[in-house]
C-alpha positions as CSV (number, residue, x, y, z in Angstrom):
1,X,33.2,191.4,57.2
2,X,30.4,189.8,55.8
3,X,30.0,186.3,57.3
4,X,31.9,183.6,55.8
5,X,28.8,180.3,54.4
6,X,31.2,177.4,54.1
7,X,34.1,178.0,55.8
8,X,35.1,179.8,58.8
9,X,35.5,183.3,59.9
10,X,38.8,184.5,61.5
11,X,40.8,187.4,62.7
12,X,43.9,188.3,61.4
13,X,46.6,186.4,62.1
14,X,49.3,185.9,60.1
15,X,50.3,181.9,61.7
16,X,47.3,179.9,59.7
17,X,46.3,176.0,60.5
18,X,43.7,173.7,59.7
19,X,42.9,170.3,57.6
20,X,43.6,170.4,53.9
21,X,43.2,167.8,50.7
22,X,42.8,169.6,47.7
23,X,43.7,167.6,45.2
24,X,40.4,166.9,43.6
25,X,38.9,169.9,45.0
26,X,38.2,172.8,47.7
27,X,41.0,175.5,49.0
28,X,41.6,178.3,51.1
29,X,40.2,181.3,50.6
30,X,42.0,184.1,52.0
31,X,40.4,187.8,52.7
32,X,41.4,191.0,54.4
33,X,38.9,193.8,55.7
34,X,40.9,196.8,54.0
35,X,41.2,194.8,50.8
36,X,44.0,192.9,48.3
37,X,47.3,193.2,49.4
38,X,49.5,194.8,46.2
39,X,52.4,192.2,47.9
40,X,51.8,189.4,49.9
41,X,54.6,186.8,51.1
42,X,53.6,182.8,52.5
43,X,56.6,181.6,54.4
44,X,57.7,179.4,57.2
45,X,55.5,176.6,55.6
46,X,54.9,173.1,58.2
47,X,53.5,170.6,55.7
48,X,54.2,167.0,53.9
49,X,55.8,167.1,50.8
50,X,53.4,165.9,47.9
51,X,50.2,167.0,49.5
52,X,48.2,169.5,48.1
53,X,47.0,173.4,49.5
54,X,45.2,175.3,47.7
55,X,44.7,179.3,48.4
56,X,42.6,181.7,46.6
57,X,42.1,185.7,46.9
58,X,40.0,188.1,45.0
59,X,41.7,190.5,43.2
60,X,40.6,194.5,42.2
61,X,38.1,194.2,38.7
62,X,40.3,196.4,37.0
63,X,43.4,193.9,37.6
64,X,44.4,192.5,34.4
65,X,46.6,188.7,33.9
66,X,49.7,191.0,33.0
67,X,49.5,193.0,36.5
68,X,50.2,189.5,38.2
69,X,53.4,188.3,39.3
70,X,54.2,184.9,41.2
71,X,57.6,184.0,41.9
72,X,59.2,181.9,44.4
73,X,62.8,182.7,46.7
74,X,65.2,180.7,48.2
75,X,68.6,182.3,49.9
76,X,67.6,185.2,46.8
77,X,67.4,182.6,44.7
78,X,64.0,183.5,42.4
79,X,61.9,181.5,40.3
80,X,59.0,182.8,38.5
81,X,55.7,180.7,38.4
82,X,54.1,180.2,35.0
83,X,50.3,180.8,34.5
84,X,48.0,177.4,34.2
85,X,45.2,177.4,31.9
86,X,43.0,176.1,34.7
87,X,42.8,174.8,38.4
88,X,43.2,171.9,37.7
89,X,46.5,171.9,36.4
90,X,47.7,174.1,39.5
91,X,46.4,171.1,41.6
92,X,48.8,169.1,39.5
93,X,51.7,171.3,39.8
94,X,53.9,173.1,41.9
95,X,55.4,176.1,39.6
96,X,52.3,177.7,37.9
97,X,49.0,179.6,39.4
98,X,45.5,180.3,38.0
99,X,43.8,183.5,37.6
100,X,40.5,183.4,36.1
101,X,39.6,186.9,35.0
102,X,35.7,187.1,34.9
103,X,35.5,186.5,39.0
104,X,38.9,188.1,39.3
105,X,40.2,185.1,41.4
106,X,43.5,184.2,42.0
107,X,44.4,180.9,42.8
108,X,47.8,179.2,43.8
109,X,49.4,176.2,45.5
110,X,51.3,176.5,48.3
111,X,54.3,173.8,48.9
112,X,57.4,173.3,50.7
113,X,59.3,174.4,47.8
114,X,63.1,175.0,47.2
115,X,64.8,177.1,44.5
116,X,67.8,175.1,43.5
117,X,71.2,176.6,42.6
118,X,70.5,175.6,39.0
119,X,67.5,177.9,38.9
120,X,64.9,175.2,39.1
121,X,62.0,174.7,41.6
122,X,61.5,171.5,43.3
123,X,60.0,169.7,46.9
124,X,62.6,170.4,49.5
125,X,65.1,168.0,50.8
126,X,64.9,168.4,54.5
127,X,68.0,166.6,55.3
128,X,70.3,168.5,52.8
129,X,68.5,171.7,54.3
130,X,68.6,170.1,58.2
131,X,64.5,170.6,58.5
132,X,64.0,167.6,61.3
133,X,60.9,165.9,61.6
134,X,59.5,164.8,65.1
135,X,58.7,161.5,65.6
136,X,57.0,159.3,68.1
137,X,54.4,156.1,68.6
138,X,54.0,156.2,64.4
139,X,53.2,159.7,64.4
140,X,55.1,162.3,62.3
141,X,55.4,166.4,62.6
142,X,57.5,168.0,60.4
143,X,59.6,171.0,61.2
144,X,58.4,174.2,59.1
145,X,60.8,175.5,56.5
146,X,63.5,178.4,57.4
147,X,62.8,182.3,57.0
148,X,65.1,182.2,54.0
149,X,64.7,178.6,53.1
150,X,61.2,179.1,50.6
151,X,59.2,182.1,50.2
152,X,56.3,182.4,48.0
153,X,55.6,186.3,46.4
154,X,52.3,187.2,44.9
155,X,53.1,190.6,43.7
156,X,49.8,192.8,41.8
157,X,50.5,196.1,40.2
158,X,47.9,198.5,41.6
159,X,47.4,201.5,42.8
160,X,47.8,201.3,46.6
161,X,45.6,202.8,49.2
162,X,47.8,205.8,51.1
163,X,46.0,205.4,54.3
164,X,47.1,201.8,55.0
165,X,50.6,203.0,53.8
166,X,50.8,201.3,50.3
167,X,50.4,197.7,51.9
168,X,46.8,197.1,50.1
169,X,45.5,198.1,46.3
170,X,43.0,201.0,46.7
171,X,40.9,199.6,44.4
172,X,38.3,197.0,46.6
173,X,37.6,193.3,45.3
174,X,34.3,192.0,45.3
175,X,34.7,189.4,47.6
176,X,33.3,186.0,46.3
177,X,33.9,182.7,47.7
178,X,34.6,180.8,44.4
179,X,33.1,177.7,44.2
180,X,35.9,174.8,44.3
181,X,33.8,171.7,44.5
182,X,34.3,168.0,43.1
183,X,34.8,167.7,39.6
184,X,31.6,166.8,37.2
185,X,30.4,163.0,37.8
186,X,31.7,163.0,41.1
187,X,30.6,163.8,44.8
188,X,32.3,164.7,47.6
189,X,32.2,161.4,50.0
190,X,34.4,163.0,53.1
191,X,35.7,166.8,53.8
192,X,39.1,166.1,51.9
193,X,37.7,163.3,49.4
194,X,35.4,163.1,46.0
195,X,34.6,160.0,45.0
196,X,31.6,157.8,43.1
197,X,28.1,158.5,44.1
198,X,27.9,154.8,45.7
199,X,30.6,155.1,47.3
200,X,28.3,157.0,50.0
201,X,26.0,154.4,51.2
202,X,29.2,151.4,49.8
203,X,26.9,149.9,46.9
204,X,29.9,150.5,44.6
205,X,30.2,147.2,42.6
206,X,33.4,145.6,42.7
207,X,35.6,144.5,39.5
208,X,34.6,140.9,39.4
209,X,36.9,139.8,36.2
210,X,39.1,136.5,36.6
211,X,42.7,137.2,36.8
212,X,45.2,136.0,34.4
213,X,46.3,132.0,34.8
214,X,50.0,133.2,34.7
215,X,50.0,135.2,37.9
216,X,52.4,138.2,37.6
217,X,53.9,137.6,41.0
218,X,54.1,135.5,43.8
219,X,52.2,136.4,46.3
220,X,53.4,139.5,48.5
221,X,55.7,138.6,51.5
222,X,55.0,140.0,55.1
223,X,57.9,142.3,54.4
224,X,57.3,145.4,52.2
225,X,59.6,145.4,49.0
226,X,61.1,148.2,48.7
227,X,60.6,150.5,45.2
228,X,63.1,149.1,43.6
229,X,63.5,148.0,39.9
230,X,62.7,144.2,39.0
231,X,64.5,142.2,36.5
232,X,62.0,140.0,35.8
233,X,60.0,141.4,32.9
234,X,56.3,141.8,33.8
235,X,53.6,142.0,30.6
236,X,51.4,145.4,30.8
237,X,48.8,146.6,27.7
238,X,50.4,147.7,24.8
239,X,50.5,151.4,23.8
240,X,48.4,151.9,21.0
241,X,50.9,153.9,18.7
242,X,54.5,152.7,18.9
243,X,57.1,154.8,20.9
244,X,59.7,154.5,18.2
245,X,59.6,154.4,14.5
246,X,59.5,151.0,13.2
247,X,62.6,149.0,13.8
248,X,65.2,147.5,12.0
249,X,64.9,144.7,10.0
250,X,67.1,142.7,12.3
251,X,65.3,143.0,15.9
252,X,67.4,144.4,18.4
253,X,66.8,145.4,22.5
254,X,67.0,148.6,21.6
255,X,65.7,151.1,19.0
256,X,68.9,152.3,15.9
257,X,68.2,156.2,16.2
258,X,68.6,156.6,12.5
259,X,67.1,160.6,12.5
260,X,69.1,163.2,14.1
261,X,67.1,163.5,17.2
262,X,69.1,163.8,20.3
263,X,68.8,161.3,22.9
264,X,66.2,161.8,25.8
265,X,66.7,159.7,29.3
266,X,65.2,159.8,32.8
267,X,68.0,161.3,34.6
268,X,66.2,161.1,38.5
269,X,63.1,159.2,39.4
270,X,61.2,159.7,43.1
271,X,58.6,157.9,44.1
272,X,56.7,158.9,47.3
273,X,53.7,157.2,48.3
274,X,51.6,157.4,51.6
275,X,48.3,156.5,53.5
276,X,44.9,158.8,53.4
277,X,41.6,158.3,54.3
278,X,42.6,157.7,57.9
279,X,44.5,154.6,56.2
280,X,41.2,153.7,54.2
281,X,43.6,154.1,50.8
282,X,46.7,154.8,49.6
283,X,48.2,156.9,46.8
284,X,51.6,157.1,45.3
285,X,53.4,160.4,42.9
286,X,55.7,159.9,40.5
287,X,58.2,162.1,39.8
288,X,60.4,161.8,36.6
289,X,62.6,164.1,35.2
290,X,63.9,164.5,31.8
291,X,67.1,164.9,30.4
292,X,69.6,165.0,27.1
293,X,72.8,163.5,27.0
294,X,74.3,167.0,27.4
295,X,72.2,167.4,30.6
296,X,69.8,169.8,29.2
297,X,66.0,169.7,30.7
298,X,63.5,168.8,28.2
299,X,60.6,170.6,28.2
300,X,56.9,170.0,26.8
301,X,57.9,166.3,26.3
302,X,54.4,164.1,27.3
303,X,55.4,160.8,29.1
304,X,53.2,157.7,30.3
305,X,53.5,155.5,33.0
306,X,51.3,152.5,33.1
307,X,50.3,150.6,36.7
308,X,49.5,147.6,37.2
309,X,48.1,145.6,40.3
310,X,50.5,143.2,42.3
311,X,48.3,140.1,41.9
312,X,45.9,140.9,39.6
313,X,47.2,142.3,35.8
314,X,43.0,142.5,35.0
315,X,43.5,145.9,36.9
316,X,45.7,148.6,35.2
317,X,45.8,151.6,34.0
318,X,48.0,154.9,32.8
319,X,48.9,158.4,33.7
320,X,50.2,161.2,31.4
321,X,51.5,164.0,31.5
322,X,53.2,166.9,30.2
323,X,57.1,168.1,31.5
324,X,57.4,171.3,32.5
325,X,60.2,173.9,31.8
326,X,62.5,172.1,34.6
327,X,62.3,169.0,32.6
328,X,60.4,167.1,35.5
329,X,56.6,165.8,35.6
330,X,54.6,164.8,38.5
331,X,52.4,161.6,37.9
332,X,49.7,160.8,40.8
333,X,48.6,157.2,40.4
334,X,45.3,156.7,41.0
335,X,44.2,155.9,45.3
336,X,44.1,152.4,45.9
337,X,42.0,150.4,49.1
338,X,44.2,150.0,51.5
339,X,42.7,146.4,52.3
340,X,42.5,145.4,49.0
341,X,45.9,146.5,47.1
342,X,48.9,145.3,48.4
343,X,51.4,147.2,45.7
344,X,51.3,148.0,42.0
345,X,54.2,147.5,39.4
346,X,54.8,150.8,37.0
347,X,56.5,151.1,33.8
348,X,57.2,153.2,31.0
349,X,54.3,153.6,28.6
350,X,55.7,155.9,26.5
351,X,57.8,159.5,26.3
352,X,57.6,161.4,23.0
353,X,59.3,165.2,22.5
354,X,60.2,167.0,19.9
355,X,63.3,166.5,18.4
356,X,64.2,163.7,20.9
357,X,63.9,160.4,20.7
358,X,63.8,158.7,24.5
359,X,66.6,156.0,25.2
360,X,65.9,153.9,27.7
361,X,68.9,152.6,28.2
362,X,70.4,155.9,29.0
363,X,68.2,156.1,32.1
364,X,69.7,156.9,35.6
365,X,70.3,153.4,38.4
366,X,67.6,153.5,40.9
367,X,67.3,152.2,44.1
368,X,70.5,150.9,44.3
369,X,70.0,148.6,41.2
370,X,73.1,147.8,39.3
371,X,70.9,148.0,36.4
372,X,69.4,151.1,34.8
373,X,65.7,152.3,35.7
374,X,62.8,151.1,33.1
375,X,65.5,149.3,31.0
376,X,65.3,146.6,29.0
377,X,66.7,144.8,32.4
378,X,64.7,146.6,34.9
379,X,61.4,147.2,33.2
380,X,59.4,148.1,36.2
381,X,59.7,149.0,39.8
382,X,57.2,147.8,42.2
383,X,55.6,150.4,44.7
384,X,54.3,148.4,47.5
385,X,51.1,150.1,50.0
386,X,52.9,152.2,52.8
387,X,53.2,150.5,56.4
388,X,50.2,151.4,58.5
């Protein structure tokens, strides 16, 4: 094969390791001598949940989006992936894959997934599926999945090549390295990492706005606080459009629902958060899924969450974005110095659907609160910086 610019060459071998970030940008891009393979199966996967691993492939020119299929399998379980309008959004995701028909490219995620009984795909639990993870002086490996436990299919409808027995299409890709850099104003400042400009020779300028008078908590302790609600209500920056329709003329806690929208709630909440940049920074994902009082997902709903620093409210910010057809959404706050960000405090910003109006509080008991998540008791959780 032709030799390989940015990356490196390798014989076949079907066990594959190496380094991987992608969340901002770069992949893996796979390629075979006799061509595209019309099936092709990723099992067996070793890797953190949350991180992201991106693969790409070139496909035949004559391959079309409607000869694609991508489906995941657990136990025979299936699930089929959805197509993403771009890259980006498969970075963001962990059901849909990108195909971008003028280079003929094919690009997916690979996780440690799991097809639930109820037909929907999530992040595998490793102790309900008895995946151990070896431990020892601080440093984690985890366990790869089962044989049966999550296999990802990438199935193309081509004519196959007789001479290598149906296994590859016998129409040839061009084979083109797609370019999978940083995305526009930023630069890559490390092999997994884009970042600012200045952040390469650290003339970055610091925030230097005065923080509120009213602090919004005591300082941290020496031990962690664990992501649990907090009763005390902490002040964050207003949405700009309301996330009910105006109240009552006698103020209440909560919102009458005087339209015949069904109730929406948060009916599980994860948060996972953990150290990168060889500890440099810390990032934290969200996970929220969405509900009905009848326990029906809710799809295409769009929901915020706002963050806020531990001791410094000048610093905040919010995430959106969209559920998918599971009901769930996957929020990535933004990475935070490791040195200089002790924990944030998130709330709800807002959740809007169709034909729903969200009820907070409806929403599920977290962290062994007696109160329920984002209520008007427990507002916010705080997400403290992951233990060295």
């Amino acid at each position: 094969p032709t030799p390989c610019q940015e990356t490196t060459s390798r014989s076949w071998d079907a066990d594959i390791t190496g380094p991987y970030d992608h969340t901002f940008h770069g992949g893996w891009y796979l390629q075979w001598d006799a061509g595209t393979p019309a099936h092709l199966t990723i099992h067996r996967i070793q890797m953190i949940e949350g991180t992201t691993l991106i693969n790409a492939m070139s496909l035949p020119p004559s391959l079309a989006a409607a000869d694609i299929t991508v489906w995941a399998e657990s136990y025979t379980r299936r699930y089929d992936l959805m197509p993403a309008a771009s890259l980006v959004e498969v970075r963001n995701t962990i059901d849909t894959y990108y195909f971008h028909d003028t280079t003929s490219t094919l690009y997916w995620r690979v996780v440690t997934g799991y097809v639930d009984s109820d037909s929907t795909l999530s992040w595998i639990d490793r102790n309900a599926n008895g995946i151990q993870t070896f431990s020892r002086e601080g440093l984690d490996i985890v366990d790869t999945t089962g044989q049966n436990q999550y296999l990802l299919h990438i199935d193309l409808d081509c004519e196959t090549d007789a001479v290598a027995k149906g296994a590859f299409c016998e129409e040839k890709p061009s084979f083109n390295v797609p370019g999978m850099d940083c995305p526009q104003g930023m630069v890559r400042v490390a092999i997994d990492l884009c970042g600012q400009e200045c952040e390469l020779d650290d003339s970055c300028q610091e925030n230097t706005s005065q923080p509120s008078k009213a602090p919004l908590t005591t300082a941290p302790t020496d031990a962690p606080v664990s992501n649990t609600p907090t009763k005390a209500p902490v002040s964050r920056v207003p949405t700009k459009a309301p996330l009910t329709n105006a109240p009552s003329n006698v103020p209440t806690d909560q919102p009458t629902n005087t339209s015949n929208d069904a109730n929406a709630r948060i009916s599980s909440l994860k948060i996972s958060n953990k150290l990168i940049n060889g500890g440099k920074k810390w990032r934290s994902k969200i996970v929220i899924t969405l509900k009905d009082t009848e326990k029906n997902k809710i799809s295409g709903a769009t929901v915020s969450v706002s963050w806020i620093y531990l001791d410094d409210i000048s610093k905040n910010g919010v995430v959106t974005k969209i559920t998918k057809s599971n009901g769930k959404v996957s929020l990535n706050l933004p990475k935070f110095k490791t040195k200089k960000v002790a924990g944030v405090v998130v709330a709800i910003d807002s959740i809007s659907a169709n034909d729903y109006l969200y009820n907070k509080e409806l929403n599920v008991k977290y962290g062994g609160s007696k109160c329920r998540v984002f209520s008007s008791d427990c507002p916010n959780v705080i997400i403290n910086k992951p233990d060295a």
